[in-house]
C-alpha positions in Angstrom: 16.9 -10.2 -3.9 13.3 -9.6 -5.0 12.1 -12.9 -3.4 13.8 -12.2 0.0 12.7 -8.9 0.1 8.9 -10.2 -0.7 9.7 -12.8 1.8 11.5 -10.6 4.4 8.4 -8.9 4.5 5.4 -11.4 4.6 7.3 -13.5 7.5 7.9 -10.5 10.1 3.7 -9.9 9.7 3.1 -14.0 9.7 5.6 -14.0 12.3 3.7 -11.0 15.1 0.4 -12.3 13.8 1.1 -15.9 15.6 3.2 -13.9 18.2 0.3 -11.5 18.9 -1.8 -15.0 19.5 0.3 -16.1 22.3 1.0 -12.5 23.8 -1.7 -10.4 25.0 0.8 -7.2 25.2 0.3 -3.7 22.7 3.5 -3.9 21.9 3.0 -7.3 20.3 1.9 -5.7 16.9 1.8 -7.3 13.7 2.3 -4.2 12.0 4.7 -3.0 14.3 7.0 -6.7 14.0 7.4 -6.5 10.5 8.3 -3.0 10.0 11.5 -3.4 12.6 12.8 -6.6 10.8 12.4 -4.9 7.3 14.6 -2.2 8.9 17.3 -4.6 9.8 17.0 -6.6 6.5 17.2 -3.1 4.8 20.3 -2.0 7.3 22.1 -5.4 6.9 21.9 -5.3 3.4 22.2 -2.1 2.6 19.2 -2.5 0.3 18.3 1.2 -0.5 14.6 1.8 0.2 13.5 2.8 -4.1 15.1 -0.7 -5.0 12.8 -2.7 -1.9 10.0 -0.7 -3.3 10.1 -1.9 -6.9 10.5 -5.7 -5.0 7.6 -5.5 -2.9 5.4 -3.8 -5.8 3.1 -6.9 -6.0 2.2 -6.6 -2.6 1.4 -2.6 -3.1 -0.8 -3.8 -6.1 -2.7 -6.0 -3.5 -3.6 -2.1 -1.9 -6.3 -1.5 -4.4 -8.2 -4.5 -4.0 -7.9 -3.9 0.2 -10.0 -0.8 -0.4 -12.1 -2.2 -2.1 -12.7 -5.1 0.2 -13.8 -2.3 3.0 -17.1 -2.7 1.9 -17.2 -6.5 3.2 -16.9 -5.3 7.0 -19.8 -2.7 5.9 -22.2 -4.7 5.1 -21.4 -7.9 8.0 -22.5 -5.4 10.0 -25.4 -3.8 8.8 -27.2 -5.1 11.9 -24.8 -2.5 14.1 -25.4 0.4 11.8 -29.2 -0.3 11.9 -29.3 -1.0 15.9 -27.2 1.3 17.1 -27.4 4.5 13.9 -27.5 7.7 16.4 -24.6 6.9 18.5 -22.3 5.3 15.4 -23.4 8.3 13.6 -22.8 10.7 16.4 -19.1 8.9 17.6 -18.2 8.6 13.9 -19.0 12.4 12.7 -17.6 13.7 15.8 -14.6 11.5 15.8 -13.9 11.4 11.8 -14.3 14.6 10.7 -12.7 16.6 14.0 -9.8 14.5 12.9 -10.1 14.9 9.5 -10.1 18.9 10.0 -7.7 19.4 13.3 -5.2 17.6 11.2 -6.1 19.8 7.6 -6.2 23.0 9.7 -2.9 22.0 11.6 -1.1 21.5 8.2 -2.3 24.9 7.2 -1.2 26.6 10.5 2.1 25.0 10.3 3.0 25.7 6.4 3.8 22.1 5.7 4.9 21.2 2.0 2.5 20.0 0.3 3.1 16.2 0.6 3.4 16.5 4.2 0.6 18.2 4.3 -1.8 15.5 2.8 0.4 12.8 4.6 -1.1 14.4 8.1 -4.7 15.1 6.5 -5.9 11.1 5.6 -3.2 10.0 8.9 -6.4 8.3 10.6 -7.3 6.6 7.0 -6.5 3.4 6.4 -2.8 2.9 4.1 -4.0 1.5 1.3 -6.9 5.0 0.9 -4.1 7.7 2.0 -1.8 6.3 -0.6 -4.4 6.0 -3.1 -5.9 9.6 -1.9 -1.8 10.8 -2.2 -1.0 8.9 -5.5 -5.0 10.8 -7.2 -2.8 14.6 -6.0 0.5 13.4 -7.7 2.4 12.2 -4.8 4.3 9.1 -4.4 2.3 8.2 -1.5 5.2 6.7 0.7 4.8 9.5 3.3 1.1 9.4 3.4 1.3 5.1 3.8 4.0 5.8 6.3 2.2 8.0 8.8 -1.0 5.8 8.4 1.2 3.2 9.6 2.5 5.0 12.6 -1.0 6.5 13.4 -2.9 2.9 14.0 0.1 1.7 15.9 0.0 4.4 18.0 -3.6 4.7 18.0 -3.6 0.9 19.1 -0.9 1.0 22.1 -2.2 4.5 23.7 -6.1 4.4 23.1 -7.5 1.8 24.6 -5.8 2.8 28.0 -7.1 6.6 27.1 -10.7 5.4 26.8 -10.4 3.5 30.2 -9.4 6.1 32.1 -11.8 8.5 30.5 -14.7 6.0 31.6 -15.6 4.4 28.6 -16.4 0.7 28.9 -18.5 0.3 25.9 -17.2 -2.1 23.4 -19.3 -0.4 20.6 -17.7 3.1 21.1 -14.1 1.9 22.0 -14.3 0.0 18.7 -15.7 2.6 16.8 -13.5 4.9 18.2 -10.2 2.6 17.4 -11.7 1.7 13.7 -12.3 5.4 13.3 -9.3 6.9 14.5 -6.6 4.0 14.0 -8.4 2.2 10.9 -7.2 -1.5 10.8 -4.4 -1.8 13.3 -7.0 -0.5 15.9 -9.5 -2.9 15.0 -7.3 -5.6 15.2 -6.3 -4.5 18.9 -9.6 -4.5 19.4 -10.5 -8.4 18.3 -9.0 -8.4 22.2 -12.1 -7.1 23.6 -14.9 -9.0 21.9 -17.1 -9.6 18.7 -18.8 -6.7 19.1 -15.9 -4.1 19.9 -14.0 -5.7 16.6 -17.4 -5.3 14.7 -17.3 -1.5 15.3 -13.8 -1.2 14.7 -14.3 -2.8 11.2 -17.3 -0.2 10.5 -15.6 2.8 11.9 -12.5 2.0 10.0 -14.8 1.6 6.6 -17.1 4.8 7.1 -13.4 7.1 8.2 -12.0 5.1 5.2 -15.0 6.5 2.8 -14.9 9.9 4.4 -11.0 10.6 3.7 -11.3 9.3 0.1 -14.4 11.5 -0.7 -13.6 14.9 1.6 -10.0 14.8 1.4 -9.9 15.7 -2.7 -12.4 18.1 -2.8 -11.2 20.3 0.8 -7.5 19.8 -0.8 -9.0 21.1 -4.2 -10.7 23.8 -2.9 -7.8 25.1 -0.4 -5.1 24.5 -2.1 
């Protein structure tokens, strides 16, 4: 059962990555493909989630070294950050921390439990930092991962139509805003529109990345 759940789970993303090749729709999501068949394999089976968990913990090892490789899109494109620093910075403060704090405050208002509470504070982080970010406070991280998840694919499908009718065109600021906001499932909507919007997705997505895993601790330390 451990192989087909390993395998289950690598063939629904292989599987929306070709179909996302041949179908230029937002619905046609990677992300998005794999999670429904892993809830039919886990609804046909009758696989309870813990047991799917402790199959697929190889590929929840690979997390850590997908932080760490958010430094490669970083530096690629060093040329952006030097060219263009005023309006990344300006788009990426704005952007990041108004979400980082709207969604903290929000939490506060609302008196969510704790792990909900973090889950909706490091939402526009990439999975692999909320879970880590989750897992550093002494939560399982599931919840966090999960709404990460759901964040970029929403982020993804609504955005880009958002942005166009707002009037911007700019494939610098609608990839930094889908990087920044949706981490990598925005980017990777993004690859749609050009080198240079994917670029800025990968950048914004490294720099909101950074800002969770450093602000997130210390605001959660100090209000909580």
């Amino acid at each position: 059962m451990n192989e087909v759940s390993l395998l289950v789970t690598v063939l629904g993303f292989v599987m929306g990555a070709e179909l996302q090749k041949r179908v230029r729709h937002p619905l046609v999501n990677p992300t998005l493909i794999s999670i429904v068949l892993v809830v039919l394999y886990l609804g046909l089976t009758r696989l309870p989630y813990p047991d799917y968990n402790v199959h697929t913990a190889g590929l929840q090892f690979l997390l850590g070294p997908a932080v760490v490789a958010l430094a490669v899109p970083l530096h690629q494109q060093r040329h952006l950050l030097k060219t263009h620093l005023k309006t990344i910075l300006l788009g990426f403060c704005s952007g990041g921390l108004t979400a980082l704090m709207v969604s903290f405050l929000l939490g506060k208002l609302l008196h969510l439990l704790p792990e909900f509470h973090l889950a909706l504070s490091t939402m526009s982080s990439t999975s692999p930092i909320s879970l880590a970010v989750a897992q550093k406070q002494g939560f399982s991280g599931s919840l966090s991962a999960l709404l990460s998840i759901w964040t970029g694919i929403l982020g993804a499908l609504l955005l880009p139509a958002w942005l166009h009718k707002l009037g911007v065109h700019s494939p610098l600021l609608r990839g930094l805003t889908l990087g920044t906001l949706s981490h990598g499932i925005g980017t990777a909507r993004m690859v749609q529109e050009g080198e240079l919007a994917t670029a800025a997705g990968s950048l914004g997505m490294g720099l909101n990345g950074a800002l969770t895993a450093l602000l997130v601790p210390l605001i959660w330390h100090w209000f909580n």
